[in-house]
C-alpha positions as CSV (number, residue, x, y, z in Angstrom):
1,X,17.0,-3.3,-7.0
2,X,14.0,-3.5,-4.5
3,X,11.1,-4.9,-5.8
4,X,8.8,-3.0,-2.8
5,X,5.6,-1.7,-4.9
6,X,5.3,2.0,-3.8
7,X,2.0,4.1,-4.0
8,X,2.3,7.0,-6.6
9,X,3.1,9.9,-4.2
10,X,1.4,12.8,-6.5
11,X,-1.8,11.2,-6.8
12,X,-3.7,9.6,-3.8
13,X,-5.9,8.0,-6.4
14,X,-3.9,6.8,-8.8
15,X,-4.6,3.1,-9.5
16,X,-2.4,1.0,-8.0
17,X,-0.2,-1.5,-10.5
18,X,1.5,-4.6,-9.8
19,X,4.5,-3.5,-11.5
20,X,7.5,-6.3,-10.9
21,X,7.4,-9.9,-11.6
22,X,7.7,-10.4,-7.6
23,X,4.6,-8.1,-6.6
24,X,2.4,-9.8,-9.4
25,X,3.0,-13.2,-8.2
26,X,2.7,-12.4,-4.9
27,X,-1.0,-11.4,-5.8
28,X,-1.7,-14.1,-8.3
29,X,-1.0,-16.5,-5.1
30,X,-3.3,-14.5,-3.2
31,X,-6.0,-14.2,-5.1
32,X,-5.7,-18.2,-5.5
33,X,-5.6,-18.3,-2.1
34,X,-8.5,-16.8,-1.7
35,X,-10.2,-17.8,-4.0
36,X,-9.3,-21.4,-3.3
37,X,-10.8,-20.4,0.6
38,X,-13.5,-19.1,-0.5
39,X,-15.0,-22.0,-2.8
40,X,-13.7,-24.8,0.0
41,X,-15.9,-23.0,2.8
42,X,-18.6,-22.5,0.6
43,X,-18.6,-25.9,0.0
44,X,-18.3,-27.1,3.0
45,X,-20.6,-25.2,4.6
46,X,-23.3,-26.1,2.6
47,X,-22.7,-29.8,2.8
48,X,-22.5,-29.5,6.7
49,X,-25.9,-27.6,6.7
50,X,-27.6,-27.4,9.8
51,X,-25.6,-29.7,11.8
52,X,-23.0,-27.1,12.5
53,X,-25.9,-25.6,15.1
54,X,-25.5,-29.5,16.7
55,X,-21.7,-28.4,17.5
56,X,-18.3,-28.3,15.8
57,X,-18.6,-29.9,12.2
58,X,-14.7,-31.3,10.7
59,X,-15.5,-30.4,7.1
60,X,-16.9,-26.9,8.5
61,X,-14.1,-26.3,10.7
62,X,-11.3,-27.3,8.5
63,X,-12.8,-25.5,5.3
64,X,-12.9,-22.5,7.4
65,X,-9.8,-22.4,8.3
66,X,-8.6,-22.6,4.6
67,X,-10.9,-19.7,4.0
68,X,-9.3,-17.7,6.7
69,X,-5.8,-18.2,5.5
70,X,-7.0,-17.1,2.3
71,X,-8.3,-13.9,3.5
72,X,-5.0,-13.4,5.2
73,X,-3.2,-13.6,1.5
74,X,-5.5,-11.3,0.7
75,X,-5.2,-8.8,3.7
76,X,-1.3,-8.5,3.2
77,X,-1.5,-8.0,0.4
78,X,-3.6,-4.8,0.5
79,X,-1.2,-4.0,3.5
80,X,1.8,-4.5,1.3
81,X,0.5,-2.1,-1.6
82,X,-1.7,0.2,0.9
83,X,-4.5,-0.5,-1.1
84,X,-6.4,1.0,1.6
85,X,-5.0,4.4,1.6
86,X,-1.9,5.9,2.9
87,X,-3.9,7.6,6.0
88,X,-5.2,6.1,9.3
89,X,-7.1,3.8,7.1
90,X,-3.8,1.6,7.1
91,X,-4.6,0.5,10.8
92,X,-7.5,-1.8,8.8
93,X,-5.0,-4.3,7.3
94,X,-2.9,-4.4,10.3
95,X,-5.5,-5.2,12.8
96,X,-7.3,-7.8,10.5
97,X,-3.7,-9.4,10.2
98,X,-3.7,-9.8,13.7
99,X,-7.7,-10.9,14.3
100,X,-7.6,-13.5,11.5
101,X,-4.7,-15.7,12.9
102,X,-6.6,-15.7,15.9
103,X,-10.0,-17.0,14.2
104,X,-7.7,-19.2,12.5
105,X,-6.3,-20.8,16.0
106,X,-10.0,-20.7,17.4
107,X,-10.7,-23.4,14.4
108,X,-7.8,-25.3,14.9
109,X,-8.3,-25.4,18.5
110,X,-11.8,-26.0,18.3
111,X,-11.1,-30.1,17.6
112,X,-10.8,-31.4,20.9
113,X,-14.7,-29.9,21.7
114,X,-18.0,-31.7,20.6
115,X,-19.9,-28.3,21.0
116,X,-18.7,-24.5,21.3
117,X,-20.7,-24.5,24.8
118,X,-17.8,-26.3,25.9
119,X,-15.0,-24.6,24.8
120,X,-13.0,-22.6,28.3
121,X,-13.0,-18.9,28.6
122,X,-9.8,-18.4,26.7
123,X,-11.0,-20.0,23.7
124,X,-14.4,-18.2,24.0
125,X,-12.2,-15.0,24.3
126,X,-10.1,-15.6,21.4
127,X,-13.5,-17.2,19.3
128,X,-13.6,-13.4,19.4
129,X,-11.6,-12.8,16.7
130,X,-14.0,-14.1,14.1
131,X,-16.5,-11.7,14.1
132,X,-14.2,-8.9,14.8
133,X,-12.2,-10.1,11.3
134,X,-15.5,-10.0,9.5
135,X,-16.0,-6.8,11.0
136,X,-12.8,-5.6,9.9
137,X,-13.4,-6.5,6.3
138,X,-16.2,-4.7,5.9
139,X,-14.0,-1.4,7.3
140,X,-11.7,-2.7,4.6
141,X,-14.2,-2.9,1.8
142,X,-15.2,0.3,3.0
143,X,-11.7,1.8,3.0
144,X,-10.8,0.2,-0.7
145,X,-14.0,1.4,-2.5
146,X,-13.5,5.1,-1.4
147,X,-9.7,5.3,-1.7
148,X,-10.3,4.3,-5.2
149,X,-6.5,2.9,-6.0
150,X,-8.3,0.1,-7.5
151,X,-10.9,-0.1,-10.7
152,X,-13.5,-1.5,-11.8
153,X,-14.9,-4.7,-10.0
154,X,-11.4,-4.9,-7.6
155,X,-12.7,-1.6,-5.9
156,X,-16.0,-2.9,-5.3
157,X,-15.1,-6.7,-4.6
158,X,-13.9,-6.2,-1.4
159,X,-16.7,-4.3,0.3
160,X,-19.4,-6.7,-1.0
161,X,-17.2,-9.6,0.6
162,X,-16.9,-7.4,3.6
163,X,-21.0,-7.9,3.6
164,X,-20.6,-11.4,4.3
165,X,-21.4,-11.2,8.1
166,X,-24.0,-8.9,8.2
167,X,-25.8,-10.1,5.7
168,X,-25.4,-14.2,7.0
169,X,-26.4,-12.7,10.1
170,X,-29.5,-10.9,8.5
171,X,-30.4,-14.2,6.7
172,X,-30.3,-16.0,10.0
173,X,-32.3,-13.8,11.6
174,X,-34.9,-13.4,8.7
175,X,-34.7,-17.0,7.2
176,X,-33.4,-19.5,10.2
177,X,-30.0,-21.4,9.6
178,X,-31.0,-23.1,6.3
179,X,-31.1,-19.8,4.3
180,X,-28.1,-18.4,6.1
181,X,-25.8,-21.5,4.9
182,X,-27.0,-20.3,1.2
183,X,-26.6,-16.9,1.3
184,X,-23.3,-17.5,3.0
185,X,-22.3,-19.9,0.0
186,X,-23.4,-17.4,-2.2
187,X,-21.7,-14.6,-1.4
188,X,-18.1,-16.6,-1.1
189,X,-18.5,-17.3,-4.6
190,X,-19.5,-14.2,-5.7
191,X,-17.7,-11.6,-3.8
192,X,-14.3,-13.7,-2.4
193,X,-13.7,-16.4,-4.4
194,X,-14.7,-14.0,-7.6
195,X,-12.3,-11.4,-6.7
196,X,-9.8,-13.7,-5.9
197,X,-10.2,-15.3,-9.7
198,X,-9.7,-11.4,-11.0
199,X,-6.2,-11.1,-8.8
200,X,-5.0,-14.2,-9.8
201,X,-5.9,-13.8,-13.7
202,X,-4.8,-9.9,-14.2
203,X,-2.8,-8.9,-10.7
204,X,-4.1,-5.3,-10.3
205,X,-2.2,-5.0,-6.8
């Protein structure tokens, strides 16, 4: 027997339930995943501080990339149980599960440079991918919270994460790079790495 979770076909609205043993460990291990992301970037990010504006920071760049992979987890798995709706609102997951490996290669790649004015126009191209991922979470916040398969905090969760880059990039506008680090750190713990805590304790996808 398939263990594929299906959305309920009557009801666009109906919540969607981790119903086998298979789909609910497969979001238990994302939402440790991303939780897991979440509270290493926030972590390092704060301990790096300014000095990522010096140039590429290991502890940054490596705790960003765990964050990233977490927010893969994530993304497939609202892919997987079309979360996000069953309408064009599907293209969401697909294209962040394209954009986040690349911000994921842009880190990994990023090693051999002492600064990001150095990186060669393919990287910058591909360095791309970052902001277009945050982007694309916000559409996916967005497209959870209004398709309303999910309750309570899990259908808001997502779109507050999804306010992560406009609201770092507010804060570094507003407050300089030392209040963007915190309000960066503060919205990983409270929007990813809280939601992820909720997936992994009582799988509602």
């Amino acid at each position: 027997m398939s263990s594929h979770v299906a959305p309920n076909n009557v009801d666009p609205h109906e919540p969607v339930v981790a119903r086998s043993r298979s789909s609910r460990t497969r979001t238990r291990i994302s939402g440790l995943l991303l939780a897991a992301g979440a509270v290493a970037w926030s972590v390092g990010t704060v301990i790096v501080g300014d000095r990522v504006q010096e140039g590429v920071q290991t502890l940054d760049t490596v705790t960003g990339m765990v964050f990233v992979a977490g927010l893969f987890a994530f993304v497939w798995t609202v892919h997987v149980t079309r979360s996000a709706g069953d309408g064009w609102t599907r293209v969401i997951p697909v294209g962040l599960l394209v954009l986040l490996p690349g911000a994921f290669v842009t880190n990994a790649l990023s090693f051999g440079y002492a600064t990001y004015d150095e990186f060669p126009l393919p990287l910058l191209i591909l360095d791309a991918c970052w902001p277009l991922s945050q982007l694309g979470m916000l559409a996916l916040g967005i497209a959870v919270a209004i398709r309303g398969r999910l309750r309570g905090a899990v259908r808001w969760l997502p779109l507050l994460a999804g306010l992560w880059f406009p609201v770092t990039v507010l804060a570094q506008i507003l407050g300089g790079s030392a209040v963007s680090v915190y309000a960066s750190a503060a919205l990983l713990l409270g929007a990813h790495a809280h939601l992820g805590l909720r997936l992994a304790i009582r799988p509602t996808l």
